[in-house]
C-alpha positions, 0 to 999 in steps of 0.5 A, spaced: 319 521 367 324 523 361 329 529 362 334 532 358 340 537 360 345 541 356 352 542 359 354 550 361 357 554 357 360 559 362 360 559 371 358 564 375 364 567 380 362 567 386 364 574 387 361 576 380 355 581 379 351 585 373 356 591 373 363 588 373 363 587 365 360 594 365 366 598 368 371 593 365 370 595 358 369 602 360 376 601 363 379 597 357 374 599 351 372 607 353 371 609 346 367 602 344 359 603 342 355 599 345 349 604 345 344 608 340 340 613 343 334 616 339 337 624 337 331 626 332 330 623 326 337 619 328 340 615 332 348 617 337 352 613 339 353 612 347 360 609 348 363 605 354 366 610 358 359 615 357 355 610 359 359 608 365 359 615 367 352 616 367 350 609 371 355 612 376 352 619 376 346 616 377 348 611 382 352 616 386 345 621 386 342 613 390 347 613 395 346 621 396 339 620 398 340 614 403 339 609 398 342 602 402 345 595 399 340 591 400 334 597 399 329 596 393 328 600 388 322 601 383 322 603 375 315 605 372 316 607 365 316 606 357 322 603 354 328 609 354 336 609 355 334 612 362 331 605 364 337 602 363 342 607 366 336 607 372 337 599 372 345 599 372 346 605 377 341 601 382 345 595 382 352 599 383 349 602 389 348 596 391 340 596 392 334 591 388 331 593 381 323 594 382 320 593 375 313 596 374 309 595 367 307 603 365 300 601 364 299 599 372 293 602 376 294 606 382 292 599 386 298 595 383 302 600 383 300 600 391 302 593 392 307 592 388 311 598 391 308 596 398 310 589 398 317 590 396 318 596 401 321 601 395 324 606 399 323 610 391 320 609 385 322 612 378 316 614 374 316 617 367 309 622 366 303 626 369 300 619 370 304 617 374 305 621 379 298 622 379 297 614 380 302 614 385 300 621 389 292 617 389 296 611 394 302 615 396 299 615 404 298 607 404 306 607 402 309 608 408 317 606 406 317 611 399 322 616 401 322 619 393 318 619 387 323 622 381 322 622 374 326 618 370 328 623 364 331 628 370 334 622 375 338 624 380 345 625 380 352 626 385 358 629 384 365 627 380 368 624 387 368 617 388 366 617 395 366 610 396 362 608 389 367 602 388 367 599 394 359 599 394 358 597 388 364 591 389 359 589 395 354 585 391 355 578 389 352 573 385 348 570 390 346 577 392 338 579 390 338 584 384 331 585 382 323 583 384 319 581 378 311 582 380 308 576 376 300 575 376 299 568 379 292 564 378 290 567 385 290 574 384 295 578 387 302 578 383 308 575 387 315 577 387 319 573 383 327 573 387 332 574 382 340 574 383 345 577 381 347 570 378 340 568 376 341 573 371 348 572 369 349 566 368 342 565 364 345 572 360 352 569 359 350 562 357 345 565 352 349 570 349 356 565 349 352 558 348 345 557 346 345 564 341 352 564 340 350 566 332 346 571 333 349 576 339 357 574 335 356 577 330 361 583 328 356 589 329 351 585 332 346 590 334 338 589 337 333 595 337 329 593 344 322 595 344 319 590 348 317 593 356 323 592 360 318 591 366 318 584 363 323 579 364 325 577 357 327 585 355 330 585 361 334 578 360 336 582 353 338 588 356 343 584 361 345 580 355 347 586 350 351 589 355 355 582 357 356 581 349 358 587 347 351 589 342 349 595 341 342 596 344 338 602 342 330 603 346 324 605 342 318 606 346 312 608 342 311 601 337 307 606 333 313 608 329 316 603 330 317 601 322 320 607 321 326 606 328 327 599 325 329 603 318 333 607 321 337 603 327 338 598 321 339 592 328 341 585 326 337 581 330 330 582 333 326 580 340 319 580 340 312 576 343 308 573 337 302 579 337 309 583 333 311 578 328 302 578 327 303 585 325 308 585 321 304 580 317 297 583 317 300 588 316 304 587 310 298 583 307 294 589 308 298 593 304 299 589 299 290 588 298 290 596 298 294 596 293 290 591 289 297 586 289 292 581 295 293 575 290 300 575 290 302 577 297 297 570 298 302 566 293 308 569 295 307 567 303 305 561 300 311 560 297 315 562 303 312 557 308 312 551 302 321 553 301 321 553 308 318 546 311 322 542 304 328 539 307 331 540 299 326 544 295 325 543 288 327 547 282 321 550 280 320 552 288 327 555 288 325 559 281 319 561 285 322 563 291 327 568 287 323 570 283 318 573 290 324 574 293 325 580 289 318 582 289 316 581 296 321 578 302 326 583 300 321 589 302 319 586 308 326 584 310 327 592 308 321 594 313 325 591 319 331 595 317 334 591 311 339 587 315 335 583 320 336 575 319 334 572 326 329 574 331 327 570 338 320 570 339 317 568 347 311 570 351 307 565 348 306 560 342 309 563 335 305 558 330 308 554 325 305 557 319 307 564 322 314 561 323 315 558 317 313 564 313 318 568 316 324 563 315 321 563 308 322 570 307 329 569 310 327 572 317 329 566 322 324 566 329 326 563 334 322 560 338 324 559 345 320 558 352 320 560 360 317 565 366 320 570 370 321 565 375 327 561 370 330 569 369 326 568 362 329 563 357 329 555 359 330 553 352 330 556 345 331 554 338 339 553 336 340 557 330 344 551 327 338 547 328 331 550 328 326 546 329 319 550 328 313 548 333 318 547 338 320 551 344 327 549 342 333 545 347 335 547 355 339 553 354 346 551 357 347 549 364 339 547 364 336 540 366 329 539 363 324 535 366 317 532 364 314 529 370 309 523 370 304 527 370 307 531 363 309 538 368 314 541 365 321 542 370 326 547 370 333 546 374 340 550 373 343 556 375 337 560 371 331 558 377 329 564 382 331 564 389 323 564 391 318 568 392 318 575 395 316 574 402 312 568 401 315 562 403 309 557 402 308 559 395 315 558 394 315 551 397 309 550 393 313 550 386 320 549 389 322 542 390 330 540 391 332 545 386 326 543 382 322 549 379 315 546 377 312 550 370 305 548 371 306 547 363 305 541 359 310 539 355 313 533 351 321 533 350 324 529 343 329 524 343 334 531 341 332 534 348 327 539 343 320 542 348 314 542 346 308 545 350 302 541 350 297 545 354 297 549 361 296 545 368 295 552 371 289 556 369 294 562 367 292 566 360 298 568 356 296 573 351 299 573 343 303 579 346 306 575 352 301 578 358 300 573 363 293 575 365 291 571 371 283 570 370 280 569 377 280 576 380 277 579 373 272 573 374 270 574 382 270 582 381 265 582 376 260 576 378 260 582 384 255 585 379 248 583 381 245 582 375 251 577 373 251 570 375 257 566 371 262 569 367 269 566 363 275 570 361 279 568 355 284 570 351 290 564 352 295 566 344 289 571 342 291 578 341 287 581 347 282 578 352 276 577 352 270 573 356 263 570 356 258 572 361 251 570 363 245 573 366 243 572 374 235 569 373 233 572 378 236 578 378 233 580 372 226 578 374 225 585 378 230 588 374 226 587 368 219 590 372 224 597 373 225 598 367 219 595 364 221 590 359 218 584 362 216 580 356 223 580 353 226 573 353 233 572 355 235 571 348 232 578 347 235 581 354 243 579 352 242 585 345 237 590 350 241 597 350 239 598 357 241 591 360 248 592 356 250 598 358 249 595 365 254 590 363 258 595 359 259 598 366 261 593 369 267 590 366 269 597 365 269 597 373 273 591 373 278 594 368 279 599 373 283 594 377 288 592 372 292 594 367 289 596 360 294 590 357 290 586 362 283 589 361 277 586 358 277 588 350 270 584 347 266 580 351 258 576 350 253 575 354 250 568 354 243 567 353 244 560 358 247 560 365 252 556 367 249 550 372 251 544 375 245 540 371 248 542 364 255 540 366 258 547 367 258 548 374 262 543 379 258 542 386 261 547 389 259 551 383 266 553 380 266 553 373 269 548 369 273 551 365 275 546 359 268 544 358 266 551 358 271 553 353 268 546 348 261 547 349 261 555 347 268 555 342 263 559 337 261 563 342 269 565 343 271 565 336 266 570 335 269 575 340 276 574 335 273 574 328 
């Protein structure tokens, strides 16, 4: 057992709660800017004085329409300035903040709404509220469905405001974040006002103190705010004073970057992915692919030397002005660190980055420790490494390699589900389920998983067993296998059911083929073709299957595919059949 603990930089008041620093500084700074909303082709800024006006308008509209201390609220949307001011002004009316992916089906809107008993729910589009009206009858404590671009709002009066927003306390539950579990149904992650907090503060102040100090720090968000690292940035903006400005829409992303101008970047492995494929496609059109191919080359070579030698300083220089300056330029020309988390960055990609003089800093966690665990020190960035325990964390590896979390960042428990709770808390001991090695300096890397969950390359925790169960329901499928863990989308390999296919052959008068010739037959796959897109409908599309193979062998005992009880094995599989899978991502 070894673990490694890093003091805290900031405590909690016990009376404290996420919306005292956003009416303090409104109150001391009202004509500070601490947001950007998109206003056409531009940007304006909002100041501390109108930001609080509108989280109080909001809040007063909450109050207005019974909405209680304690009542839980839901937001589904894209990422907007409204989602923000939707956030806050549930916290000040003293209710808890219900996050919904906006690419949810109307079923896991039904439970996630159902199990937290939203008394309302914000919704963004159309599709929305059509999804919602699909399960509304089963949803027995919603009052109110609003859109969040037309929020509702009170009168100019105080009318006791103050004194309900004062009400809530660090130990106060702020908000239920659903997460997918290896077991299906996604579970509420408890989290305080403290929980959120103290992690923000003692990032913003301690671990990243760097990079939010910075005079004019500011950070263009684009990653859903129904995931707890977007939402741990937006509370640690407004704690840190740093401008934040929303875009939704990555399709234009490039250009908002070129014209917000941030000074920092947060985003999951799949965006620093395109931000390279990206350029290196750009540079082969343009019959520069060769140089593109050099100049990385000499980005990561500059980065992994401890003292590089003149002529790759010379080299460096020199494709610094040819190409890291443009890259840099696509990101707004100001950028010069970014914080990567949600699933494994990769040394090569990491080091390119820092080459270019961009440095990513990789970091570590889940929704239940409020986000980060650790992350890299700009002072002291190690890549490969998920970085240090943020302050006022305590890392641990067990005996059996299980990464443990223990600090002020650990959640409260699961929403109503206390054996679930036990099953992870142990004297304030949150059990990962990650493997992990901790170095001599208290720097984390991951090894592997010790539960089944996948974490795609854009940071979506996909729990594969309810894809799996839902389509071996199809009756000429026998086994199937969902990947997709660091890979850009999900994927799985599924195999025929022997004696499914006999009768079904005869039906459709293709009794000679073979299972080989059976697994490219057009009939059969649009069979398989409709199954999996069944199966999708019970997901979102960040989870749905994208590619999959049919096997031309089953699963079995005998071939060492099958437990006894006829559970696939799934590291043995992913070995026996690593072409199969590199195949679905080629």
């Amino acid at each position: 057992m070894r673990e490694f603990s890093v003091p805290a930089q900031v405590t909690i008041a016990d009376s404290a709660n996420l919306t005292d620093t956003l009416f303090s500084r409104a109150a001391e700074q009202p004509e500070r800017t601490v947001l950007r909303r998109k206003d056409g082709p531009g940007w304006r800024d909002v100041t501390a004085r109108e930001f609080a006006d509108d989280v109080a308008r909001v809040a007063k509209g909450l109050v207005a329409a019974g909405i209680e201390p304690g009542d839980r609220v839901a937001i589904m949307s894209r990422t907007h300035y409204e989602w923000t001011v939707a956030d806050y002004a549930i916290w000040t009316a003293g209710g808890v903040a219900v996050p919904i992916y906006e690419t949810s089906s109307a079923s896991q809107i039904e439970w996630i709404v159902g199990d937290s008993g939203a008394k309302a729910i914000f919704i963004e589009s159309d599709e929305h509220e059509k999804a919602v009206g699909s399960v509304r009858d089963r949803l027995s404590a919603l009052v109110h469905v609003w859109r969040i671009d037309d929020l509702p709002s009170g009168d100019s009066g105080d009318d006791g405001l103050e004194e309900r927003r004062a009400s809530r306390t660090a130990t106060d539950l702020a908000t239920v974040i659903y997460t997918s579990g290896t077991t299906g149904r996604p579970k509420g992650c408890e989290i305080t006002h403290g929980n959120l907090l103290a992690t923000a503060r003692n990032v913003v102040e301690g671990a990243l103190s760097e990079v939010f100090g910075l005079s004019e720090g500011s950070t263009l968000l684009f990653l859903p705010l129904a995931h707890v690292f977007a939402r741990l940035i937006e509370v640690g903006c407004v704690e840190a004073g740093v401008v934040l400005g929303h875009t939704p829409d990555l399709t234009g992303i490039v250009t908002d970057l070129g014209s917000f101008r941030p000074t920092f970047l947060l985003a999951v492995p799949r965006v620093f992915e395109k931000v390279y494929n990206g350029a290196e496609q750009k540079a082969s059109a343009d019959g520069k692919g060769r140089i593109f191919h050099v100049a990385a080359d000499t980005a990561i070579a500059y980065s992994r030397a401890t003292s590089p030698g003149l002529g790759l300083r010379l080299k460096h220089a020199l494709f610094d002005r040819l190409v890291y300056a443009k890259l840099r330029a696509a990101v707004g020309g100001r950028v010069t660190h970014a914080v990567s988390g949600g699933a494994a960055l990769g040394d090569r990609l990491g080091h390119f980055f820092d080459g270019v003089g961009i440095t990513i800093l990789e970091g570590y966690g889940l929704t239940e420790t409020t986000a980060p665990a650790a992350v890299n020190p700009p002072s002291d960035n190690r890549i490969g490494t998920v970085g240090r325990p943020i302050p006022g964390t305590t890392v641990r590896i067990g005996d059996d390699g299980e990464i443990m979390v223990k600090g002020p960042n650990v959640f409260a428990g699961y929403w109503h589900n206390e054996e679930a709770s036990k099953e992870v808390l142990e004297d304030g001991w949150f059990h990962t389920g990650d493997i992990g090695e901790l170095d001599d300096d208290g720097y984390l890397k991951i090894t592997g998983r010790k539960k089944e969950l996948i974490v795609t390359a854009g940071g979506k925790n996909v729990a594969p067993a309810p894809l799996e169960d839902r389509l071996r329901a199809h009756p000429l499928i026998s086994q199937c296998l969902v990947v997709g863990d660091g890979r850009k989308f999900v994927g799985c390999l599924i195999t025929l059911d022997p004696e499914a296919l006999e009768p079904w052959k005869e039906q459709h008068g293709k009794a000679s083929l073979s299972m080989a010739e059976l697994t490219e037959d057009p009939d059969l796959v649009r069979e398989i073709d409709a199954a999996v897109a069944d199966t999708n409908t019970s997901v979102s599309r960040a989870e749905s299957i994208k590619k999959y193979r049919i096997l031309d062998a089953d699963f079995t005992e005998e071939t060492g595919h099958l437990t006894p009880t006829l559970k696939v094995k799934r590291n043995v599989v992913v070995k026996d059949f690593a072409s199969e899978i590199e195949a679905l991502y080629s």
